[in-house]
VEXMARLUM-457419 format. One record per residue: residue number from 1; residue in one letter; x, y, z of N, C-alpha, C, CB in turn. Coordinates in steps of 0.05 Angstrom, whole numbers, always signed. Glycine has a CB too. Layout:
TORZA  pos  code    n_c1    n_c2    n_c3   ca_c1   ca_c2   ca_c3    c_c1    c_c2    c_c3   cb_c1   cb_c2   cb_c3
TORZA  NUM     A       X       Y       Z       X       Y       Z       X       Y       Z       X       Y       Z
...
% end
This chain:
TORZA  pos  code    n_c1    n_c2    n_c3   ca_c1   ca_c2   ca_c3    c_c1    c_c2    c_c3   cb_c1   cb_c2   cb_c3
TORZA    1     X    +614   +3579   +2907    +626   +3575   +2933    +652   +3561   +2931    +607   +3559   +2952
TORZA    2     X    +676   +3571   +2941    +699   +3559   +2930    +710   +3548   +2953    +718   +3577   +2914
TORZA    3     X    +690   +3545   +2974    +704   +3544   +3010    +701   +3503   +3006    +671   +3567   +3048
TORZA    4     X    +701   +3495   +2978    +697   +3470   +2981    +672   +3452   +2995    +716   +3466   +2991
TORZA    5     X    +659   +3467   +2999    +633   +3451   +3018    +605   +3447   +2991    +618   +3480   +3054
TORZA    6     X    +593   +3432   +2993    +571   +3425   +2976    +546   +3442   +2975    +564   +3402   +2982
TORZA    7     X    +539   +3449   +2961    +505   +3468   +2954    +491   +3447   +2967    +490   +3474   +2915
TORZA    8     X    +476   +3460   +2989    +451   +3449   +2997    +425   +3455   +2976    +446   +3461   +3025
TORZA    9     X    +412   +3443   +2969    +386   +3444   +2946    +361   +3456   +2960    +376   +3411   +2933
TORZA   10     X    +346   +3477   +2962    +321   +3481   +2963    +305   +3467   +2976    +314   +3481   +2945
TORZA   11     X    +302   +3445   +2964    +284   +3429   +2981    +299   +3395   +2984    +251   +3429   +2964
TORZA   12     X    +303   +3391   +3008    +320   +3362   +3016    +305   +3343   +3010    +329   +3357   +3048
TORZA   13     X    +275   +3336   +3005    +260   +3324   +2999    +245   +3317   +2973    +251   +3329   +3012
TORZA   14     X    +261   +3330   +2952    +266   +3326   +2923    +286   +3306   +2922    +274   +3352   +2907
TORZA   15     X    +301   +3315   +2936    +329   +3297   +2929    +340   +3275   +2940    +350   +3309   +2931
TORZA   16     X    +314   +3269   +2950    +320   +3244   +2978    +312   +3211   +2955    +284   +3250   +3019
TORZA   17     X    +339   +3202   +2959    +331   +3178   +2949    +302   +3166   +2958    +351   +3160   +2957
TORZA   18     X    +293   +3143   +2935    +268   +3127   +2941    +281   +3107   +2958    +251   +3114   +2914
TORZA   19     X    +254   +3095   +2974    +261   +3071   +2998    +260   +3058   +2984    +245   +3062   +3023
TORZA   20     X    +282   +3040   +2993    +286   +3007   +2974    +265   +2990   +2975    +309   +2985   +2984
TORZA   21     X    +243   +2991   +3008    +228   +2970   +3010    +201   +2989   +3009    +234   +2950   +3036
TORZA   22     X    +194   +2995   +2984    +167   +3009   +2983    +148   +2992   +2978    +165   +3030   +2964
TORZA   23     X    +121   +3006   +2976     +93   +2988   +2984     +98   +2958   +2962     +55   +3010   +2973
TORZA   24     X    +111   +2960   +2942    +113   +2944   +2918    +125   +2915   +2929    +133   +2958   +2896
TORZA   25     X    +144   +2928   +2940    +155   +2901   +2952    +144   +2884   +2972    +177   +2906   +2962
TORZA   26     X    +127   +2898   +2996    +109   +2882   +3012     +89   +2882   +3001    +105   +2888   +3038
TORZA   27     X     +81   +2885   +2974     +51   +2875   +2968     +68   +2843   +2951     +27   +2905   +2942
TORZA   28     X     +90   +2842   +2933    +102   +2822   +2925    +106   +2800   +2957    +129   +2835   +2908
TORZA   29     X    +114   +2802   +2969    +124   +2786   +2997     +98   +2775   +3005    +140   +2807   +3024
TORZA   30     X     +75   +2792   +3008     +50   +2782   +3018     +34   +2760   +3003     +33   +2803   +3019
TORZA   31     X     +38   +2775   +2971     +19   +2742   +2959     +43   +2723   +2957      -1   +2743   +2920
TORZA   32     X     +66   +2725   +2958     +94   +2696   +2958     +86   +2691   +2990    +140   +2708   +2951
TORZA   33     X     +77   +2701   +3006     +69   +2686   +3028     +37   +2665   +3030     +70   +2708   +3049
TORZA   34     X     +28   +2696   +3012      +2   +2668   +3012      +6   +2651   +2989     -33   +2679   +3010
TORZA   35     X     +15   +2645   +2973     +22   +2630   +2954     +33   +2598   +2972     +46   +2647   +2934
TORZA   36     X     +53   +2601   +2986     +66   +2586   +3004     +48   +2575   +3013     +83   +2597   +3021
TORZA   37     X     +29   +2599   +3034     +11   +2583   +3053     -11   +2563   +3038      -5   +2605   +3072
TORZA   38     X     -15   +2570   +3016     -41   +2553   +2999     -27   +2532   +2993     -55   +2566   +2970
TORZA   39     X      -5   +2532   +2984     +15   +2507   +2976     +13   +2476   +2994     +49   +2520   +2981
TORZA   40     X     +25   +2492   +3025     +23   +2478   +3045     -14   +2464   +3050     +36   +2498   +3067
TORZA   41     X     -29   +2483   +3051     -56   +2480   +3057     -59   +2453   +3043     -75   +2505   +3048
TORZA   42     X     -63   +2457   +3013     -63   +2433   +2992     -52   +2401   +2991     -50   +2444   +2971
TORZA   43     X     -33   +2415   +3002      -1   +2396   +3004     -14   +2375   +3030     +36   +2422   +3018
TORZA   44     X     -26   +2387   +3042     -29   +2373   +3074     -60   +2365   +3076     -21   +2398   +3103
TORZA   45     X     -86   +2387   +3063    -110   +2372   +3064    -124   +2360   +3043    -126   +2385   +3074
TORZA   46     X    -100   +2364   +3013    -107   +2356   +2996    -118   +2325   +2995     -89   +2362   +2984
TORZA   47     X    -101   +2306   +3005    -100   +2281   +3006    -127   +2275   +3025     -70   +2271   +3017
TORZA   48     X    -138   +2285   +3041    -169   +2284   +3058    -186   +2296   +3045    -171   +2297   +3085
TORZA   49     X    -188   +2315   +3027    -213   +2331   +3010    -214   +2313   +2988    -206   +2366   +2999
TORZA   50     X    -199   +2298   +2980    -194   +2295   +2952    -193   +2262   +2950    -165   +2311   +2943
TORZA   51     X    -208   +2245   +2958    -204   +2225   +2962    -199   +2201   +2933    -226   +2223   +2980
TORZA   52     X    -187   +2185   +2931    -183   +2175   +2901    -202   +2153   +2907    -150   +2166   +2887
TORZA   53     X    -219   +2148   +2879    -232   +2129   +2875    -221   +2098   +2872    -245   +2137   +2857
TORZA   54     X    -241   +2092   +2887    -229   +2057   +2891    -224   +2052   +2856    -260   +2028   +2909
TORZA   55     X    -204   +2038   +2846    -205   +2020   +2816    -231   +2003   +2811    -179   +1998   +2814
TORZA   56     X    -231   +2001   +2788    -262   +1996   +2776    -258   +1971   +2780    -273   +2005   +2745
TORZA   57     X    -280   +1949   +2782    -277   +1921   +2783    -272   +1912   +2744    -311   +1907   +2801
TORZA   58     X    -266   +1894   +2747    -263   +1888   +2720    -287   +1877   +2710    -240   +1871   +2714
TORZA   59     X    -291   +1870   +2678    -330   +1859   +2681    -329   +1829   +2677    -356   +1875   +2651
TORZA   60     X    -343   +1822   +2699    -348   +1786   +2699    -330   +1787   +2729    -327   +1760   +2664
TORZA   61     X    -316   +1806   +2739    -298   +1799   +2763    -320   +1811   +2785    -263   +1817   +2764
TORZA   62     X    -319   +1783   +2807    -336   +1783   +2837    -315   +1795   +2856    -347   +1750   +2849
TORZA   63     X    -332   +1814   +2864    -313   +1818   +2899    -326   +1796   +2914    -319   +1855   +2921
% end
């Protein structure tokens, strides 16, 4: 074709670029979200689940 215009291909759906944001990427986004959210969870009920033990008395020492 010398009329300068481009060959259309057979099938437009061979040649169709891939989506940038395919399943890969929102399955990556989903556990960096729950990653975050456990972070926070820890971060905030850690200190109430997790209580630190009083220090040991020393031996011969009275409360």
């Amino acid at each position: 074709m010398p009329t300068g215009e481009p060959e259309l291909p057979d099938e437009l759906a061979s040649h169709r670029p891939r989506p940038l944001l395919g399943p890969a990427f929102w399955a990556v986004l989903a556990c960096a979200m729950l990653c975050v959210l456990a972070g926070a969870g820890v971060a905030l009920l850690g200190p109430k689940v997790w209580v630190a033990k009083p220090p040991a008395a020393a031996p011969g020492e009275v409360k």
